[in-house]
C-alpha positions as CSV (number, residue, x, y, z in Angstrom):
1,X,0.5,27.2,-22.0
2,X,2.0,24.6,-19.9
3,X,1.8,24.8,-16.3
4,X,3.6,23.0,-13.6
5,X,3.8,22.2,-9.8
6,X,6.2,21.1,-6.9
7,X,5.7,18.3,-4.8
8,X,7.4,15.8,-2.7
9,X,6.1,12.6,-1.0
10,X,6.8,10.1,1.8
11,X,5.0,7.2,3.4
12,X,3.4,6.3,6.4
13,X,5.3,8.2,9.4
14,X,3.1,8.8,12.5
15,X,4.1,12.6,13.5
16,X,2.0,14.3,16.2
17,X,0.4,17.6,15.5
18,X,3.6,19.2,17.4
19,X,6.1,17.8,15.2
20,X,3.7,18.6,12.1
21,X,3.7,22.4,13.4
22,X,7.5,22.4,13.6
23,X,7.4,21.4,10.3
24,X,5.3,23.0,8.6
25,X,6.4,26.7,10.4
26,X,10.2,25.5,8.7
27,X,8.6,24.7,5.4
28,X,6.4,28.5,5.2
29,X,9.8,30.0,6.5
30,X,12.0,28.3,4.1
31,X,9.5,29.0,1.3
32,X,9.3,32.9,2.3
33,X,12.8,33.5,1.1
34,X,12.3,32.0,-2.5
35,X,10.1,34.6,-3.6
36,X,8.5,37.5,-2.4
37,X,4.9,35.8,-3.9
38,X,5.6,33.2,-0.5
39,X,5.5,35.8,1.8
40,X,1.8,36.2,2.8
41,X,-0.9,32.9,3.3
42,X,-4.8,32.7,3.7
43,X,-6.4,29.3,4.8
44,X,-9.1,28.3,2.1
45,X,-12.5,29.1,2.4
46,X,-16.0,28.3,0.1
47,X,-15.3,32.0,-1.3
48,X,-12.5,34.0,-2.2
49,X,-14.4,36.6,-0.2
50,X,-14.3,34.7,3.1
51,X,-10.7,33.5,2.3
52,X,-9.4,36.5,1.8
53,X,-10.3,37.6,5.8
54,X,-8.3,34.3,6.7
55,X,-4.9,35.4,6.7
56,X,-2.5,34.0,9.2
57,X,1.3,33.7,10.2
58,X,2.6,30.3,9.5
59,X,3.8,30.0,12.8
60,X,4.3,26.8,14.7
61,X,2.0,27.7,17.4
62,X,-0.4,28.8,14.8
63,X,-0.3,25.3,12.8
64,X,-1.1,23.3,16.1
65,X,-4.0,25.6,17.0
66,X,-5.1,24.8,13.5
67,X,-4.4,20.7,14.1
68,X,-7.0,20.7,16.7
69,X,-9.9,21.5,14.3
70,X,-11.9,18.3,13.0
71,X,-11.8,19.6,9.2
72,X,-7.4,19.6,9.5
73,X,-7.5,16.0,10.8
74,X,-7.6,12.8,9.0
75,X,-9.6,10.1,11.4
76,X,-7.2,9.3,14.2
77,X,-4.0,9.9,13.3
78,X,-2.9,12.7,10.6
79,X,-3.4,16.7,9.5
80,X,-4.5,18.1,6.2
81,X,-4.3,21.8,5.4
82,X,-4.0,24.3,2.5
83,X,-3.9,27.6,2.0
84,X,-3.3,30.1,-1.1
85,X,-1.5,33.4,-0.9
86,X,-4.4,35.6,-1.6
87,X,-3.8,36.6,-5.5
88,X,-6.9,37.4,-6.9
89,X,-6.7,35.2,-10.2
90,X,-8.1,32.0,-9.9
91,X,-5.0,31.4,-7.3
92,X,-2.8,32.1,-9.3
93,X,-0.2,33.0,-7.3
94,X,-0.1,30.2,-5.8
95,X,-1.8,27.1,-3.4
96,X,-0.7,24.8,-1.3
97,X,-1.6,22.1,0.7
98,X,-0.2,19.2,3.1
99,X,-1.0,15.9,4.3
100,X,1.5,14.9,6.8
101,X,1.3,12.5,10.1
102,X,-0.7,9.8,8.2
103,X,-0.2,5.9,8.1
104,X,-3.0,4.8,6.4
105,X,-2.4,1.9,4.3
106,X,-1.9,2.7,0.4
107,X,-1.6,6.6,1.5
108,X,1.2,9.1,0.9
109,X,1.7,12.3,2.5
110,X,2.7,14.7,0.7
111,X,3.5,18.8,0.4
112,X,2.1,20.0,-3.0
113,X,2.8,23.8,-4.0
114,X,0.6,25.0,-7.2
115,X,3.1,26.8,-9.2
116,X,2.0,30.2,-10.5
117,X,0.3,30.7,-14.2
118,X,0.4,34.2,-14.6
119,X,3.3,35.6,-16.6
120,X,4.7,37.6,-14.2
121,X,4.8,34.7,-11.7
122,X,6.4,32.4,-14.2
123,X,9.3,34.6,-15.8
124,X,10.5,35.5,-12.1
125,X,9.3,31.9,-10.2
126,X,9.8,29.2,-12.9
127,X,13.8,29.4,-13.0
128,X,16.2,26.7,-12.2
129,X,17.6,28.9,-8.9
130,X,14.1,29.4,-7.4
131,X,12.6,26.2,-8.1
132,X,16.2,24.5,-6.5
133,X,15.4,26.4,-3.5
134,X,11.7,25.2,-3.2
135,X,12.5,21.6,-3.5
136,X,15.2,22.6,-1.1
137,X,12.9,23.8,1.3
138,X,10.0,21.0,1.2
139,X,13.6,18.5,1.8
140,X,14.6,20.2,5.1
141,X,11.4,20.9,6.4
142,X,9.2,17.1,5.4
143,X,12.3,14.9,4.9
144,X,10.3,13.1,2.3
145,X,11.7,10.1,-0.3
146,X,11.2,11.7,-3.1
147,X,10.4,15.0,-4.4
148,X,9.4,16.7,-8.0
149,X,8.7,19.9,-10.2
150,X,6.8,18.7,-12.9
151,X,5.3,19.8,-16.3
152,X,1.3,18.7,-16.5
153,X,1.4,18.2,-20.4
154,X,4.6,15.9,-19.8
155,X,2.6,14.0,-17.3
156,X,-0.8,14.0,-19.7
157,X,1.7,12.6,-22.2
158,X,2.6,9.6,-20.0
159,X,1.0,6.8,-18.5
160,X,3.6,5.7,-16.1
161,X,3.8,2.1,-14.9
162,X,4.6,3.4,-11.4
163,X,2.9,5.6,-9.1
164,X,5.3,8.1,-7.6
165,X,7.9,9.3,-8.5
166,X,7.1,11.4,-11.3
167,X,9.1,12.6,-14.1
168,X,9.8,15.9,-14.0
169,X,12.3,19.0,-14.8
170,X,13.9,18.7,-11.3
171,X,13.5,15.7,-9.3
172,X,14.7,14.5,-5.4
173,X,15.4,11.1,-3.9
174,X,16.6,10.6,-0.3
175,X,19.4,8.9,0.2
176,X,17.5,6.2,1.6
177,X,16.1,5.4,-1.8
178,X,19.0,4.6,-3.3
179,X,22.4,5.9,-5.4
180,X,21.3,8.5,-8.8
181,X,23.2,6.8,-11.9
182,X,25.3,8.8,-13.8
183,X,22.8,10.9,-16.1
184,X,23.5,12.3,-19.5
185,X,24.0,16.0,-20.7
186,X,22.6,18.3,-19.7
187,X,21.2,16.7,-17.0
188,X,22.7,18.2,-13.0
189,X,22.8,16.5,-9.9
190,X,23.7,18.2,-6.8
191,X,23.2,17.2,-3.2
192,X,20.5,18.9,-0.9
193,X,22.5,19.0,2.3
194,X,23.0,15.3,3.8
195,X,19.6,14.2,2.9
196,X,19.5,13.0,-1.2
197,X,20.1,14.4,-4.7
198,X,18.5,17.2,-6.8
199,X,18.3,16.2,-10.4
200,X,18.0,18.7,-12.8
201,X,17.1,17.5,-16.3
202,X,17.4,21.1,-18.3
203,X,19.2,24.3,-17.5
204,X,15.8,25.9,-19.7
205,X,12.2,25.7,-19.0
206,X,11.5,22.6,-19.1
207,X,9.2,22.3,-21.9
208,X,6.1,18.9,-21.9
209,X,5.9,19.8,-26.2
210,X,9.1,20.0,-26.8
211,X,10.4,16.8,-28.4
212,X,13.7,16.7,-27.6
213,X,12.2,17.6,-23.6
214,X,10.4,14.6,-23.8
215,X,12.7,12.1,-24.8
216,X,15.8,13.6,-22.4
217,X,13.1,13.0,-19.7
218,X,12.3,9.9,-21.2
219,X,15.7,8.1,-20.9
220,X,17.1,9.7,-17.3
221,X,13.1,7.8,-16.3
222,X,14.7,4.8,-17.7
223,X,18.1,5.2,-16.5
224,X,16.6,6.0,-13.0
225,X,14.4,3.0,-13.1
226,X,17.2,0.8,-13.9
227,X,18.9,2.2,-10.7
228,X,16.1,1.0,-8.7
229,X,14.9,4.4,-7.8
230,X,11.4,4.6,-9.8
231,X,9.3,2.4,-7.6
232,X,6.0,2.7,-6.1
233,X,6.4,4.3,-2.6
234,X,3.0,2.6,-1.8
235,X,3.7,-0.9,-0.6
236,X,1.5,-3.6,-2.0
237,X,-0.7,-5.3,0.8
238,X,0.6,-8.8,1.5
239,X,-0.5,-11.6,-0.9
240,X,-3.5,-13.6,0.7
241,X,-2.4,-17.3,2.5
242,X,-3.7,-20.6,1.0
């Protein structure tokens, strides 16, 4: 079975743990209303057992009580966190986690949401209309370049040139990335508000074995490449003088 995930990324922006709160309280909110799975959250613990009495309300006030803690900061400037909505399979309903705040040379941040594995989950959660919404939500709450819901066996399959953006069934760039070509059928593209495009490559499932997946996927890379859109969001440090 393949199994996929939702992410999106940005580069170094210095946040404080305020405007990461604010954040973070929009995206839980946003997320709450694309599936009933999104509605409850537990920070992570060494045991499911001690997890499981962590749960909280994604609240903003919540988030910056959480920012203060040594283990949800990253040296001097940044917050890490994730959490999982308490199903009792291996996660499978879902995890999350966040790195956001950071300016670390060759670092992203980044919002990644596992995607769920059971059956149930993926029948109701792995749809074109929910998985719009969640990329919808990670845009308007981390304003990131790029975003992605992507198939694992497609990415095994690939050794990309480039680090992100990846390939994937539906796929975000800001507006300050640059202009989406034109794609081919059955490829969509549909703006997310003011802030970029939503591409998405297959009305279906998007499937990493299927042949005729991977080569659509294959040529809208290309075509997006071409564009100037597929390009390492990590800067390359400055060639050494002399």
């Amino acid at each position: 079975m393949d199994t996929y995930d939702a992410a999106v990324y940005w580069g170094c922006r210095v946040e404080s743990a305020e405007e990461c709160a604010r954040r973070a309280e929009t995206f839980f909110r946003l997320l709450s209303q694309c599936d009933p799975i999104y509605t409850r959250w537990f920070e992570k613990a060494d045991s499911r057992k001690k997890a499981l009495q962590l749960q909280f309300e994604p609240t903003a006030e919540t988030f910056a009580r959480f920012f203060k803690r040594r283990g949800y900061r990253i040296a001097q400037v940044g917050f890490l966190f994730g959490a999982w909505t308490g199903h009792a399979e291996n996660e499978r309903g879902g995890s999350l986690r966040f790195t956001c705040g950071y300016d670390a040379v060759g670092a992203l941040n980044n919002c990644v949401l596992d995607l769920p594995r059971e059956e149930a989950g993926l029948e109701r959660v792995l749809t074109v209309p929910v998985l719009a919404d969640i990329i919808r939500a990670m845009v308007l709450a981390w304003e990131p370049d790029c975003g992605v819901v992507f198939a694992n066996a497609y990415q095994r399959m690939r050794e990309h040139p480039v680090g992100k953006p990846y390939t994937g069934w539906l796929m975000y760039f800001s507006r300050r990335m640059g202009e989406v070509p034109p794609l081919p059928e059955p490829v969509r593209v549909e703006p997310v508000e003011d802030k970029g495009t939503l591409i998405i490559l297959t009305p279906e499932r998007f499937n990493g074995h299927d042949p005729a997946h991977v080569a659509l996927a294959d040529q809208v890379r290309d075509l997006l490449d071409r564009a100037g859109l597929v390009r390492d969001l990590i800067p390359s440090p400055p060639a050494p003088h002399g």
